[in-house]
N, C-alpha and C positions, 0 to 999 in steps of 0.2 A: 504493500500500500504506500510506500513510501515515492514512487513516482507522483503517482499523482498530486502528492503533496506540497513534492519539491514545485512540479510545473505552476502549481497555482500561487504559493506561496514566493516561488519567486518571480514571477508575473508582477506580484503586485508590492514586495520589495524593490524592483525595477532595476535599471542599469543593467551592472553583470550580472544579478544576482538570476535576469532570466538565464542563463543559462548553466543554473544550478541540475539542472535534471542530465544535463548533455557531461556534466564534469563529474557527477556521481556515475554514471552510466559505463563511461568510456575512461573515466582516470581510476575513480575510488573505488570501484567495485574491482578492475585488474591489481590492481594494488593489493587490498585486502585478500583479493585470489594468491598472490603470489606471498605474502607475509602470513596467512595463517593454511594450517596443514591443510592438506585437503584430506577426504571425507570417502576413505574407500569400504567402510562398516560398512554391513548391510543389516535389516531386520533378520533375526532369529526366525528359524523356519518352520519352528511350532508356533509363533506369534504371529506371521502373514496375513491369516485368515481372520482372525482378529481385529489386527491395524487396518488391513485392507476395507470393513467392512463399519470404520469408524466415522459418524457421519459430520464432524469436524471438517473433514480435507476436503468433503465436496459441499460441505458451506462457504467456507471460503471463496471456491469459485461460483459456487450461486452468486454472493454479495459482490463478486467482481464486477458482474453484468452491466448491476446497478449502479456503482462508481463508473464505471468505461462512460454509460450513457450519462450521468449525471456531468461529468469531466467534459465529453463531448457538445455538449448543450451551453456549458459555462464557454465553452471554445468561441460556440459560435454566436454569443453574448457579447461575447470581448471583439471579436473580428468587426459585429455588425455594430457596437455605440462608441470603441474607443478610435481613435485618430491613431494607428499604427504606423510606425517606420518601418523603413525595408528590414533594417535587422530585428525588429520586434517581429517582424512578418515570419523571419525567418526562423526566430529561438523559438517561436509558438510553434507554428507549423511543425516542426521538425520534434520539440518536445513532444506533444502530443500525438507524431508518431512512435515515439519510442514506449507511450501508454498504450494505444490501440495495437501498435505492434509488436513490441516487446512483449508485454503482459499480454497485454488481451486475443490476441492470435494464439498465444501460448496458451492462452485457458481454451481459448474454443477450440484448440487442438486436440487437448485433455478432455472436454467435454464430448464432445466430436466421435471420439472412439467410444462412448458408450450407448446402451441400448434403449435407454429410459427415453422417453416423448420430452420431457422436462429437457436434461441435457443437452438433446438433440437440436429441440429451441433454442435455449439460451446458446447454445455452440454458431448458430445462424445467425440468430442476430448480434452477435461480435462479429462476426465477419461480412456480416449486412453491412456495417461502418467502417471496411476498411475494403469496400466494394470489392471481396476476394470469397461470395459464398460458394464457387464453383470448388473452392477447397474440400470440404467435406464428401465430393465425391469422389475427386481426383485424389485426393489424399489417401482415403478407405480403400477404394475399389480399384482404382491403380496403382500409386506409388507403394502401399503395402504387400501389393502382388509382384510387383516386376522389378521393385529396389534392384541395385547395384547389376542391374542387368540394360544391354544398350539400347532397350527397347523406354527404359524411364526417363523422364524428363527431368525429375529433381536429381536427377543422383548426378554427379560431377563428374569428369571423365580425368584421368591423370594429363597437366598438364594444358586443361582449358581456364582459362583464365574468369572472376568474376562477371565480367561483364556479358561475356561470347554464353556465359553461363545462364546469367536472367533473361536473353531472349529467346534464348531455347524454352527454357523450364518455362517462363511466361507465358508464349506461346502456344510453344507442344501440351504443355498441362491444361490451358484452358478447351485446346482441342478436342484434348482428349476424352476431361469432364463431357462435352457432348455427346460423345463417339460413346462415351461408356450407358450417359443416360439414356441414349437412343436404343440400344443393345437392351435394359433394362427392360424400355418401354415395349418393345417387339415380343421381349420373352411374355410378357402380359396382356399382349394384342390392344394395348393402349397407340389411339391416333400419336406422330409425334407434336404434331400443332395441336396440342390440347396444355391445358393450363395444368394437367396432371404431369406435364413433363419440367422438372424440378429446374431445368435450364432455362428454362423460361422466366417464371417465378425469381429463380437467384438472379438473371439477367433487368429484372425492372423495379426487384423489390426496393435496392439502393437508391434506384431515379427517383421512384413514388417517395422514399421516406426524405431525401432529400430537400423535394421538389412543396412535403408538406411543411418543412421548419422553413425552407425561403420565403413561403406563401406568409406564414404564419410573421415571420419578423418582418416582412414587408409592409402587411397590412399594420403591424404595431407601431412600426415605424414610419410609417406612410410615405415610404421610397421605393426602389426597388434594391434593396440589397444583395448584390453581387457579391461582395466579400461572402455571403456564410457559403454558398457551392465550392467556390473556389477553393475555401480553406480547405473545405471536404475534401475535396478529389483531389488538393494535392497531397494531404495528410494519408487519405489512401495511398496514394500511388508511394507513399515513403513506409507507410506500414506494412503493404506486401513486399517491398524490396529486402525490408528488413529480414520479412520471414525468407523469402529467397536466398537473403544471404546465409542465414540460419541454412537452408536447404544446403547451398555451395559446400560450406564446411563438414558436414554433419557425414557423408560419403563419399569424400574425395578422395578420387582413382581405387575405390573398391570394387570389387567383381566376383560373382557367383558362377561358378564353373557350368560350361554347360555339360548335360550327361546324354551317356551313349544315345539313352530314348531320345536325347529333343528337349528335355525339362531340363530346367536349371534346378541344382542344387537349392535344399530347406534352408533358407534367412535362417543364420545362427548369429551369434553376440559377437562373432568377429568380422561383420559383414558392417560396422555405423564404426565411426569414430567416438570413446566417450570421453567426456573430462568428468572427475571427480571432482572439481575445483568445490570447497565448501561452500562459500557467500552466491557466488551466480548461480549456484545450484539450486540453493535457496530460494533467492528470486525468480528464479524461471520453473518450477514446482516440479524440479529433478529432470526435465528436459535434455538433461547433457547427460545422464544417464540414459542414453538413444539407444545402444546394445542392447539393452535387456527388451525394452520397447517395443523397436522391431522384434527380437526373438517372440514375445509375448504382448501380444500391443493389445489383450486386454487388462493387462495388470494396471488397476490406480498407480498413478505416479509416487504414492508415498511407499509405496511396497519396492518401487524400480530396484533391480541390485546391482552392484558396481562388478564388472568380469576384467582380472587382471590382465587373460586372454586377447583383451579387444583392443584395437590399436586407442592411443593414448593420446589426446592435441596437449601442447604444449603448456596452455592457456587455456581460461575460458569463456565460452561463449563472447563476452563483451570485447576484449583482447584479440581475437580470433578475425571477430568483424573487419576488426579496421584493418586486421592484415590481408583478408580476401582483398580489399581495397588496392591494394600495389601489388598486382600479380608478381613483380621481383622480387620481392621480400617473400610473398606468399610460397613461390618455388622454392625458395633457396631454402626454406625451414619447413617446406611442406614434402617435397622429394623425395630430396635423403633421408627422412622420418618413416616415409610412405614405406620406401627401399627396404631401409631396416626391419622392420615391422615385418612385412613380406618374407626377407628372407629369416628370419629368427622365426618363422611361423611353421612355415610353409619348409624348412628346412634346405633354404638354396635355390629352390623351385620356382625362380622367379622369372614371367611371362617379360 
């Protein structure tokens, strides 16, 4: 909870203090990664079932929802009566993607993977506000299926750079969500131009909720207020980036062997990149424990376990980011990591 606090709090502190969220994010949280131990305990395996079924962790991201949208609404408050500078433009925007994206993507990830109506919703409309609902199916019903294989769009390829990365995975992914709904809808002998086709729906539900908050501050304000869309979609278009970049890192240059049949080899815990790192682990509700996830991706996130087995990022998550950022940097410490890993695994056997 501590994002959304910074963003607001130093909003209205002013000066540098907006961009209090951007130096806890990207300085203090790598920091505190590297100066306290990391966190590779797992829960006790007579206690799983227990913890797992603790109805604590998924309040939590219940009461997220409510924050994201409550944060979100304050946004487009501030955008539409205050007198913004380019750089006020810029620490909000971009802060407020680091809530909707950071967090909030993160939670309706974690919600996303469960079977409940309740979660399901709340998993939509988080990503209703970061106009990216096509996730939940490209997510589930593809990237779960085909991970580290070169038929996936999230998964990174050894040696492709962040950028060459989000217009693949942007692309290919949203494609694919269709390709997959359509597949859905034929197995049900559903028309695909009917409103029961979920591509649909995730395609205008963003415009319509958008298009009621412009409607609605317009009339209250008796202009047309252009500022709140804009802030929207460009706070989107920086909160899916985020999760992309999340994507970049999370399977880079990983690969599932293919077998004699034609099938790729069972997703095991050395097939995701994890960090143990304590504090962003924390923040991001064990997210970087991605090995076990994938292996089990209906485990709650507070049960995730750490596998020594599974290649190791150097850093976490927050750290990581800025490194996809400089593909030279990113090689030169992403490589040889990869290399090693490979052949200490794999015993030599490296493609």
């Amino acid at each position: 909870m501590v994002l959304p606090l910074l963003l607001v709090s130093g909003y209205y502190l002013g000066g540098a203090n907006r961009w209090l969220i951007h130096i806890f994010v990207f300085m203090a949280v790598p920091l505190m990664d590297y100066m306290i131990s990391t966190d590779t305990s797992n829960i006790p395996k007579e206690a799983v079932s227990q913890v797992a079924k603790e109805q604590f962790y998924k309040l939590v991201t219940f009461v997220w929802v409510y924050i994201q949208m409550a944060v979100l609404i304050w946004g487009f408050y501030v955008v539409a009566t205050d007198k913004l500078s380019i750089g006020d433009w810029v620490s909000l925007t971009t802060g407020m993607a680091l809530v909707t994206g950071g967090i909030g993507i993160t939670v309706a990830h974690e919600l996303g993977h469960k079977k409940g109506k309740l979660e399901q919703f709340y998993a939509k409309i988080l990503l209703m506000t970061v106009c990216y609902m096509h996730f939940v199916i490209e997510h589930n019903r593809g990237h779960h299926v085909i991970v580290t294989t070169p038929e996936d769009p999230a998964t990174s390829r050894l040696g492709e750079n962040f950028y060459s990365f989000w217009l693949r995975s942007v692309k290919d992914g949203y494609l694919s969500a269709w390709r997959l709904e359509k597949e859905r809808l034929e197995r049900k002998s559903i028309p695909f131009f009917s409103f029961k086709n979920e591509m649909i729906q995730f395609s205008l539900a963003p415009i319509i909720f958008i298009g009621l908050i412009f409607i609605g501050f317009s009339l209250a304000l008796d202009r047309w207020v252009w500022e709140v869309p804009v802030f929207f979609f460009a706070q989107s278009f920086l909160a899916f980036s985020l999760l992309e970049a999340v994507n970049y890192l999370e399977h880079y240059g990983m690969e599932r062997k293919l077998l004699a049949d034609g099938r790729y080899e069972r997703v095991t815990p050395i097939h995701s990149w994890n960090a143990s790192h304590r504090v962003s682990n924390f923040l991001l509700f064990q997210l970087q424990r991605h090995s076990d996830h994938h292996a089990f991706a209906h485990k709650p996130y507070q049960v995730l376990n750490h596998y020594d087995e599974s290649p190791q990022l150097p850093a976490g998550y927050s750290a990581m980011i800025i490194l996809a950022f400089f593909p030279p940097i990113w090689f030169s410490i992403m490589n040889p990591r990869l290399k090693q890993w490979k052949e200490k695994t794999f015993q030599g056997s490296v493609q």
